[in-house]
MDAnalysis code that builds the backbone (N, CA, C; Angstrom):
import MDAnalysis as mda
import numpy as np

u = mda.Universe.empty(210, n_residues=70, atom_resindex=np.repeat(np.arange(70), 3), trajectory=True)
u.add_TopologyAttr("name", ["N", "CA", "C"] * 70)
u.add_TopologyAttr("resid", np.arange(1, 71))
u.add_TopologyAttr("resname", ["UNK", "UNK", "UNK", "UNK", "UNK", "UNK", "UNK", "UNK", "UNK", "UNK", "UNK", "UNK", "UNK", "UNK", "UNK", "UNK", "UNK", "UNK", "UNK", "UNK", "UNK", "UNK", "UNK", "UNK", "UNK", "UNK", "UNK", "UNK", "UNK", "UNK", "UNK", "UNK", "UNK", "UNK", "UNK", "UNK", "UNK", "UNK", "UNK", "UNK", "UNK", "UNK", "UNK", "UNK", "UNK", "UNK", "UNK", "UNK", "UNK", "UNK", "UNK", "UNK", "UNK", "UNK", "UNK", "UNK", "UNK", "UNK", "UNK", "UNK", "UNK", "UNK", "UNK", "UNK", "UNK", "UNK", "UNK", "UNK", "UNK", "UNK"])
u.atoms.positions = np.array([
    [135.299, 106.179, 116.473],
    [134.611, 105.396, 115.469],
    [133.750, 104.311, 116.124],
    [134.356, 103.650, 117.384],
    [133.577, 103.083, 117.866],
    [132.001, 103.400, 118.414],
    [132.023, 104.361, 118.921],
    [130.827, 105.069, 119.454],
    [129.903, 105.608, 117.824],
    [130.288, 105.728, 116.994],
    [129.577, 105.882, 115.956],
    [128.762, 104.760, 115.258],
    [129.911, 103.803, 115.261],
    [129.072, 102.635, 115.312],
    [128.005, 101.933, 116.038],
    [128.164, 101.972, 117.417],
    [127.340, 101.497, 118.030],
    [126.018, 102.629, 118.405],
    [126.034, 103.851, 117.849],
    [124.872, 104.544, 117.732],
    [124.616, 103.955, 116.432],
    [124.958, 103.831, 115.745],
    [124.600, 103.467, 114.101],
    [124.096, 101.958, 114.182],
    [124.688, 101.190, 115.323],
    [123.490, 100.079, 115.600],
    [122.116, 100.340, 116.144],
    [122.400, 100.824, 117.212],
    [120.986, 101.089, 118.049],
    [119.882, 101.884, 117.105],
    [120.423, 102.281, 116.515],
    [119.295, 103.309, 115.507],
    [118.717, 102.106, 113.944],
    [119.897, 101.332, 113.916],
    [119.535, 100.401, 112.948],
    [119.910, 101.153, 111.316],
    [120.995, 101.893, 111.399],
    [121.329, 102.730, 110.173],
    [122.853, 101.692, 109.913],
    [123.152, 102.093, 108.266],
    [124.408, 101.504, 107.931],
    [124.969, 102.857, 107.718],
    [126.900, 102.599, 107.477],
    [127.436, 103.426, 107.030],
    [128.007, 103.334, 106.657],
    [128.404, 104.603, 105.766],
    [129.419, 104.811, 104.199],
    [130.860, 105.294, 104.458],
    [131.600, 105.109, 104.105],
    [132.889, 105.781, 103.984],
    [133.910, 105.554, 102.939],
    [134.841, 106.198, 102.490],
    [135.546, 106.202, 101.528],
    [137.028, 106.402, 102.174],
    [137.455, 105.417, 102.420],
    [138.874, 105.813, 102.790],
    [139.721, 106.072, 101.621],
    [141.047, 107.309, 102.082],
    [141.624, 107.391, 101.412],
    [142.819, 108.110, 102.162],
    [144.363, 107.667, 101.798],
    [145.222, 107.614, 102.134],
    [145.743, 109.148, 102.434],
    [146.380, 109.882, 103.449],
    [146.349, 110.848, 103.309],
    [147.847, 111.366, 104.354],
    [148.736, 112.205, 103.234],
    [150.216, 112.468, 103.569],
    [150.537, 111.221, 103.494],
    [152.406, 111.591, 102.881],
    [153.144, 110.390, 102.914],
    [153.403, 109.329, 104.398],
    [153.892, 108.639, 104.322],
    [154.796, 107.527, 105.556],
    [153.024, 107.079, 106.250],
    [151.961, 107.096, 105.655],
    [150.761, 106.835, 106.358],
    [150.115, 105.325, 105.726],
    [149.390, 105.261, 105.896],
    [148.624, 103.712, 105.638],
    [147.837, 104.465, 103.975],
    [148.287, 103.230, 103.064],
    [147.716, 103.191, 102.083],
    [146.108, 103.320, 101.961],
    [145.481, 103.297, 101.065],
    [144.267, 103.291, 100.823],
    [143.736, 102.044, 101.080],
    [144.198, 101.091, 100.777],
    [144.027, 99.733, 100.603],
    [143.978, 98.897, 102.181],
    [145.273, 99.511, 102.861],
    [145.273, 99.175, 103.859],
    [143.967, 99.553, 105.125],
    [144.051, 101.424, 104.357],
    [143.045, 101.656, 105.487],
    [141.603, 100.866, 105.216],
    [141.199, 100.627, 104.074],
    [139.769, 99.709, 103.772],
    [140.269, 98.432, 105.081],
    [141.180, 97.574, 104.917],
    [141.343, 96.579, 105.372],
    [141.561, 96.753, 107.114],
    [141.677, 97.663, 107.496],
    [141.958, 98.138, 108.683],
    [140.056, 98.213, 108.983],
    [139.338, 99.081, 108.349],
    [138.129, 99.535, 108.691],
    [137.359, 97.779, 108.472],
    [138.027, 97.370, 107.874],
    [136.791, 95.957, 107.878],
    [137.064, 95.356, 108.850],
    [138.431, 95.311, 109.414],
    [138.909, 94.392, 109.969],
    [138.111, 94.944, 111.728],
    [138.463, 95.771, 111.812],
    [138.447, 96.980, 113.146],
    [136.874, 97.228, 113.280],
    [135.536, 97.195, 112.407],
    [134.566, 97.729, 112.437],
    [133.759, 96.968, 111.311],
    [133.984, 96.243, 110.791],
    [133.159, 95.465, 109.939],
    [132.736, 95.848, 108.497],
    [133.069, 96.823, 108.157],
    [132.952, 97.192, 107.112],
    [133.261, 96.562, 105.383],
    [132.594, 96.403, 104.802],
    [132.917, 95.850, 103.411],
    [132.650, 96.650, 102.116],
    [133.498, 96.502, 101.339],
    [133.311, 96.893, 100.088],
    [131.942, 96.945, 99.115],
    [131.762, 98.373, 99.198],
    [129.991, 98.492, 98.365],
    [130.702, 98.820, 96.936],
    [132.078, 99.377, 96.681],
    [132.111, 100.028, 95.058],
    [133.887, 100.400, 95.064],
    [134.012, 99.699, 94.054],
    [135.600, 99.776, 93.864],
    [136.238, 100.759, 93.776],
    [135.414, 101.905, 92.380],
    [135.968, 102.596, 91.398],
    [134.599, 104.267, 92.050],
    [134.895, 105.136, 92.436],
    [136.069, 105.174, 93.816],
    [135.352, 104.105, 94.859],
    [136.556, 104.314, 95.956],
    [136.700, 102.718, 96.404],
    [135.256, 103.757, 97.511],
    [134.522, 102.361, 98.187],
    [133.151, 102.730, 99.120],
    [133.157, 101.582, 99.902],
    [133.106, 102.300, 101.200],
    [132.624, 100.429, 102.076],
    [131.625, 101.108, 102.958],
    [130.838, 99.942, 103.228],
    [130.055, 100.025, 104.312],
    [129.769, 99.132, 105.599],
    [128.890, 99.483, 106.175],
    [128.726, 98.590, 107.268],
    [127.678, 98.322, 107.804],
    [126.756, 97.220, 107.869],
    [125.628, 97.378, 108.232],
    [125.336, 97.567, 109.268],
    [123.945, 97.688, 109.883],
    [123.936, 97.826, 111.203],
    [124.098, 96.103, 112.163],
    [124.553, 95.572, 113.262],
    [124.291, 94.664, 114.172],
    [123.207, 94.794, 114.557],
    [123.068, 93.750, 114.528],
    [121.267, 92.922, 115.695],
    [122.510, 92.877, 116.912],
    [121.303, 92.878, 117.792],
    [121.516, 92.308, 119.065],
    [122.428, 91.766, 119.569],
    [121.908, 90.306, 118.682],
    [122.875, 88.587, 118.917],
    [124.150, 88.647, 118.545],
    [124.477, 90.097, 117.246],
    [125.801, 89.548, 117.022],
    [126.423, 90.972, 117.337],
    [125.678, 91.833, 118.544],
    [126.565, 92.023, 119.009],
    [127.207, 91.464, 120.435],
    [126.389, 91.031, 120.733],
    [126.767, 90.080, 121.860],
    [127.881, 88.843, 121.662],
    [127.578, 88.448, 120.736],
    [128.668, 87.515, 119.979],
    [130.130, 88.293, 119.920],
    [129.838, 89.348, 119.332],
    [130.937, 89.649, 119.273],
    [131.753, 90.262, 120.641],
    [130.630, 90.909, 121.295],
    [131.604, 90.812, 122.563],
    [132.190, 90.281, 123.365],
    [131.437, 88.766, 122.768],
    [132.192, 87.753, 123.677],
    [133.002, 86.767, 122.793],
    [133.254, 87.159, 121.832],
    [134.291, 86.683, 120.812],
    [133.749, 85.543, 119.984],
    [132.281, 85.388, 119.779],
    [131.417, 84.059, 119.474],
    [131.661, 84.916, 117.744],
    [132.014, 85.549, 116.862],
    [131.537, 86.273, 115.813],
    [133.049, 86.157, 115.129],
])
């Protein structure tokens, strides 16, 4: 996922995903949204079904973030 992202910066594209919980003893739905925002930046575009996205990074914040400034 990482490498998807950071092609999905360099190109300057956002992206969609719909998590959803899958087999028992696994991470909720809820959780996995909160996992993907947390892990990759992603936020909530649509509740009902649930949608997050992620925009693309500039430059600055990815640099920020690699150096923990973000």
């Amino acid at each position: 996922m990482r490498e998807i992202c950071e092609q999905a910066d360099q190109n300057d594209m956002f992206l969609l995903l719909q998590p959803e919980a899958f087999g028992a003893g696994g991470l909720t739905t809820e959780q996995l949204a909160a996992w993907y925002a947390r892990r990759f930046g992603f936020v909530e575009l649509q509740a009902t079904p649930l949608i997050l996205v992620r925009l693309p990074r500039t430059a600055a914040q990815q640099w920020a973030a690699a150096h923990e400034y973000a």
